[in-house]
N, C-alpha and C positions, 0 to 999 in steps of 0.2 A: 747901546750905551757902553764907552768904555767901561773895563772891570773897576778902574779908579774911583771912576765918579758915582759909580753903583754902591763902592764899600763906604766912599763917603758918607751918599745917600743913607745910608743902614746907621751910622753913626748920626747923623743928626736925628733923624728919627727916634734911635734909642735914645738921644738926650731929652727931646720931646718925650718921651714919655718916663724920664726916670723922676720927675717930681713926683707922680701917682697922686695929680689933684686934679680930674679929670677921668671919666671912663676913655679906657684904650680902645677902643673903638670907634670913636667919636676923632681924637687925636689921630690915629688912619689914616680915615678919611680926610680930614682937614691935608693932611700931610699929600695925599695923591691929588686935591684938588688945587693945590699949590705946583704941583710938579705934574702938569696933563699931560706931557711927553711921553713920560712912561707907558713900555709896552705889557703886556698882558704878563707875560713872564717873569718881568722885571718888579712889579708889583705884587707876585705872589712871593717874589724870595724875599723883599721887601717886611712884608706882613709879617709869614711866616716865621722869617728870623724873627723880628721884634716879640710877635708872641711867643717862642720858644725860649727868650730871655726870660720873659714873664713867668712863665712858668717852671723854670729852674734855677729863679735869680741866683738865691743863697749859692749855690753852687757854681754858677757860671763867673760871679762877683769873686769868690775862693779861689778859683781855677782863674782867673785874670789876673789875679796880683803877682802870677811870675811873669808876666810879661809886661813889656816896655808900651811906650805912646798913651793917647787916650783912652781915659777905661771905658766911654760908649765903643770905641772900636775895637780893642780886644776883643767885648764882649759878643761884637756882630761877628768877628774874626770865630769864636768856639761855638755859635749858636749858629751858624751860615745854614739856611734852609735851599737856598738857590741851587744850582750847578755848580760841581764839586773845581771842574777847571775853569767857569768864570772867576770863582773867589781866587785861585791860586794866581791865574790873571793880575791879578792887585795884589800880590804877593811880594814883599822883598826874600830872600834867601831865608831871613835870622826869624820874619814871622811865619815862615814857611816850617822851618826847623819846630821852631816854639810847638804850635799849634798840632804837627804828627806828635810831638813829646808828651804833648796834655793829651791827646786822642789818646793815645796809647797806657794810658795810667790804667791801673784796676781801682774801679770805682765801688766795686763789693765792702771795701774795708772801712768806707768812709762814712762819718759819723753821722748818725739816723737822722738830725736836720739836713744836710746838703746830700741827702737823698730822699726824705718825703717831699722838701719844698715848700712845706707851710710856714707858717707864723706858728711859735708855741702855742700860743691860746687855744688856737683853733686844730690844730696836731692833737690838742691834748684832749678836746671833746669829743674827733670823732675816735681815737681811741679807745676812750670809754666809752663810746654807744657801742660798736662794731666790737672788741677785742682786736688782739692785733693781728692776726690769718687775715679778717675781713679788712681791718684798714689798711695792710699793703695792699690787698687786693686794689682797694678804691683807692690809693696811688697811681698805682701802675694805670688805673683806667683814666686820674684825671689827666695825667701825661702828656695822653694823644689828644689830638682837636676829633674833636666829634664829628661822626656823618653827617652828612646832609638828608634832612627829612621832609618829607613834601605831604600836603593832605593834599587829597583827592576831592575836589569838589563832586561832590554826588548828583546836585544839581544839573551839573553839564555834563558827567560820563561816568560809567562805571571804573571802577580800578584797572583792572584787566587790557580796558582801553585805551587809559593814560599812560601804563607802563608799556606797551606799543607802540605809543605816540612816542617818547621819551625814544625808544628803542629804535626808532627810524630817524630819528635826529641824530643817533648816536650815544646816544648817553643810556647806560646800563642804570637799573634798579629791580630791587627785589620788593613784596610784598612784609611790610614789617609784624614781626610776630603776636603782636598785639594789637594795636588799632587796626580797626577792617577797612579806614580811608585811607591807610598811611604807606609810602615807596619811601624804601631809602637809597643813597645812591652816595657812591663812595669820591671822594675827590672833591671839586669844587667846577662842576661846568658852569658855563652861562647858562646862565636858565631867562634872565630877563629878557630876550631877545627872541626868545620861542613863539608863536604861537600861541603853546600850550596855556604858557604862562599869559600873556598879554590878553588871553581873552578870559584869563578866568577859571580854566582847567584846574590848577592844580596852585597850592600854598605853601610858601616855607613855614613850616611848623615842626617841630621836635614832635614824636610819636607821645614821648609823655606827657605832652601837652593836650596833644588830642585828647588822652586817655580823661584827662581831667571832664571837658564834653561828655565822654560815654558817662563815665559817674554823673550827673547832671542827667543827661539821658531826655534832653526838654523834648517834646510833644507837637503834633500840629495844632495847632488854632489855640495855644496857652499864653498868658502873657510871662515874660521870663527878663529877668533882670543881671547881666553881666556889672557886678556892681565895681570893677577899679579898671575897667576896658582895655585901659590903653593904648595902645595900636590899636587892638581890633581881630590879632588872631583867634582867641578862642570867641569872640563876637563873631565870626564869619565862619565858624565849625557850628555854634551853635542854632544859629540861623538856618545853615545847609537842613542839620540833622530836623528843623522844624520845617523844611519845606516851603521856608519862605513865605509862612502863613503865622498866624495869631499878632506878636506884639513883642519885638524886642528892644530891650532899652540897653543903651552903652552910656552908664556913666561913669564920667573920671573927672579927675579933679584938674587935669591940663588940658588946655585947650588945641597945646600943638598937639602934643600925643592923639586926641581926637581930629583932628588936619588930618594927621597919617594916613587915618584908618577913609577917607576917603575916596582914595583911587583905588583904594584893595576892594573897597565898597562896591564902587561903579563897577569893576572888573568880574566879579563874582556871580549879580546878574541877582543881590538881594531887596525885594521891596518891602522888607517887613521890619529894619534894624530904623532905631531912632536914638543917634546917639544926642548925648546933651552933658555938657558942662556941668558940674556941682561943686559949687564953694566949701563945702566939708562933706562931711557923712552925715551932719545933722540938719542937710538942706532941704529948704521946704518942698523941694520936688520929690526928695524922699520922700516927707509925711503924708503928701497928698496919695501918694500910692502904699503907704502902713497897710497889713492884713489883707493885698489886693492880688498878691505875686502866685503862681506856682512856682517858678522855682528861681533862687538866687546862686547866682555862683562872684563868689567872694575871693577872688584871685589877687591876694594883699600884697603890699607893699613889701620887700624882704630884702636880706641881705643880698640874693641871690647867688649863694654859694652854691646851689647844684647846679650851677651852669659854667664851673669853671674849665671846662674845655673849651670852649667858648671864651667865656669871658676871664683870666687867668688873671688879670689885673686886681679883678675883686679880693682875692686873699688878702693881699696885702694893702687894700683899699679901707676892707672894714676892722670893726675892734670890735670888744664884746658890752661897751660902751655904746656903739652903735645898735649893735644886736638890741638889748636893754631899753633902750628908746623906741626901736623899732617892733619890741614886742608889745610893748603900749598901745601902740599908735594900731596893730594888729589887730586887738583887745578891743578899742574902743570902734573900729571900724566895723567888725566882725557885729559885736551888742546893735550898732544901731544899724545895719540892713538887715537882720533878723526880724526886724518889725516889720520889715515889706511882705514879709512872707504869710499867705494866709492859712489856717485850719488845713490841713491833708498836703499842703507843700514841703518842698525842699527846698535846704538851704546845702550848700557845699564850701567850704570854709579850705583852699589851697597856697601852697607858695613853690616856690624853687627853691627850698630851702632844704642844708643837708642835715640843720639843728633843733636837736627837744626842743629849745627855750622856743624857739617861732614855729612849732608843729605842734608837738602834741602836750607841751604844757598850753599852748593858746586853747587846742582843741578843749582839754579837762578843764580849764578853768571855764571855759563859757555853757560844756556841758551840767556845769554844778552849779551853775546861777539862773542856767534856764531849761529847767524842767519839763517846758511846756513842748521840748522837743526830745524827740527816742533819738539815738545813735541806731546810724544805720550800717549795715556790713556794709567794708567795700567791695569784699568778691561776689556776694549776691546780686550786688547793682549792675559790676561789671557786668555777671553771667548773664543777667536780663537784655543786657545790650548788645549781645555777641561777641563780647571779648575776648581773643586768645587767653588760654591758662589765667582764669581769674585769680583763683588760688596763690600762684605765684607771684604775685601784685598785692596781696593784703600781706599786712603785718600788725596785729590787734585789731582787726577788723578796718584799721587805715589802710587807703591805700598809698604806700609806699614803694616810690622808687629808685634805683641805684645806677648809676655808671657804670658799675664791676658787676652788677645781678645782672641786670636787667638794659644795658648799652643804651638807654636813657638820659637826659639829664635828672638828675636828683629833685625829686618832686614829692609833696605830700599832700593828701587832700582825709578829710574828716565829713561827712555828709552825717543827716540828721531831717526827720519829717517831725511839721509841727503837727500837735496833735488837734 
């Protein structure tokens, strides 16, 4: 494709998504399925750029106002992820000029928003959780887009043998330091077109997602309830880890989100997962199974701020107004699958979330209204499960994770056995 109609392309897109009433991801793909032309190449500079606007608006928007034309193009113009001589390609002299000028500025001196890149609200909380050492840190990590992390279906092969497979296809990964199913693999290959994948080998999963699984830690022949499903990733960890024996339930309250998890389903090669529809937390498919469960894992609805490498749109998506609502809604979900759980089971209460208000005030409030459940360590659960360095995963006996600790997305989980 010419370089024109590429920086074009970059501009429409950025204007697609400068309303921020829609997840950016969704907005993408719509975007590449409108435009199927597009090569391999052309679509990663495509993405790329747009998320690297996302994630440095405040600054990029600052740094565009010395320049002339549309401000989605500018913007594509100082955020250009592609090939440095495609972009110059599309270049006149005076944007050519512009953009070595803006490259060239010392960006040390400039003022602490249009270099964290948050929204205040949210600038201002993790501050006060972290201090500031730890929150630049967890800056600079949310920056970069995240590795690519794959579970290892244990089902069909050992670890060992998946990153072998991967490594005769070409595609490099390491053994991630904490989950024992988990490869990470740097870059973005095709992986849909493998083998590996197509039959089921191996899952996109973030390692800290797995890890949520280990805490849970479900059993063969148990009945076990994944109670907000969704897709279906940790539904098809936690299946693996039962051997595809006892009784698992996937419920969620979307029925497409339950679609999804279908062909991941078939793929995996699970006869033991039973996903089902639920019109709230208070539905009677719940009640019929009250007091029946070993263990529930409660993977809530949340802002999903720890996945902003990933997903970068969300900063600027949510409010603390949302937060607010959403800790409610956390509260009230959290109280009524607690009752699935029987005498000597576990409950596991997680989000992707980097904030007290959806962690661990959810966790203290539902520990002080129901007594009938202990808190459990997270690092002992881990260590039960063979998790790398548990210790360095709990934080008050949560396990807690970070982007800048731990090259994670930003995760919390709270476990608890009823008595």
């Amino acid at each position: 494709m010419h370089p024109n109609a590429l920086l074009d392309l970059a501009t429409e897109l950025l204007r697609g998504l400068s309303k921020l009433d829609a997840p950016a991801d969704g907005i993408v793909s719509a975007f590449f399925r409108k435009h199927k032309n597009l090569g391999l190449r052309e679509r990663h500079a495509l993405a790329e750029t747009a998320y690297a606007v996302l994630r440095r608006r405040p600054l990029y928007q600052h740094l565009a106002q010395s320049g002339h034309g549309a401000l989605e193009r500018r913007l594509a113009i100082l955020a250009w992820q592609g090939p440095d001589a495609l972009l110059r390609g599309a270049l006149g002299p005076t944007e050519q000029q512009w953009r070595a000028q803006v490259q060239a500025l010392d960006r040390s001196g400039f003022s602490e928003k249009l270099r964290h890149n948050l929204p205040d609200w949210l600038a201002g909380a993790l501050r006060t959780q972290l201090g500031d050492e730890a929150f630049w840190a967890l800056v600079t990590a949310l920056d970069a887009p995240a590795p690519l992390d794959l579970r290892v279906n244990t089902m069909k092969l050992r670890r060992e043998q998946a990153q072998q497979t991967l490594a005769d296809a070409g595609i490099e990964s390491q053994p991630t330091p904490y989950s024992p199913w988990g490869l990470r693999v740097h870059g973005k290959p095709g992986l849909n077109k493998l083998p590996i994948f197509i039959g089921g080998g191996v899952e996109v999963q973030d390692e800290g997602s797995q890890l949520l699984v280990s805490l849970l830690d479900p059993k063969r022949g148990e009945m076990v309830v994944d109670f907000c499903a969704g897709a279906g990733g940790k539904t098809l960890a936690i299946g693996a880890a039962m051997r595809s024996t006892g009784r698992l339930y996937a419920f969620d309250v979307s029925g497409h989100r339950l679609e999804a998890l279908k062909p991941r389903l078939k793929r995996s090669g699970l006869s033991n997962v039973h996903p089902a529809q639920i019109a709230h937390e208070r539905d009677d498919r719940v009640k019929r199974l009250a007091g029946k469960i070993d263990r529930v894992l409660v993977d809530a609805p949340c802002s999903g701020l720890g996945t902003l490498r990933r997903n970068p749109d969300l900063k600027w998506r949510q409010s603390p107004k949302a937060v607010a609502e959403l800790q409610a809604k956390q509260r009230a979900i959290l109280d009524s699958a607690a009752r699935l759980v029987k005498p000597g089971g576990r409950l596991v209460y997680a989000t992707c979330s980097l904030l007290v208000e959806e962690n661990e005030q959810v966790a203290g409030a539902f520990a002080e209204a129901h007594t009938d459940f202990v808190p459990l360590k997270a690092h002992r659960l881990l260590e039960q499960a063979h998790v790398g360095d548990p210790e360095a995963l709990d934080q008050d006996g949560y396990l807690r994770l970070w982007p800048h600790r731990h090259a994670t997305d930003g995760f919390f989980a709270a476990a608890w056995e009823r008595r």
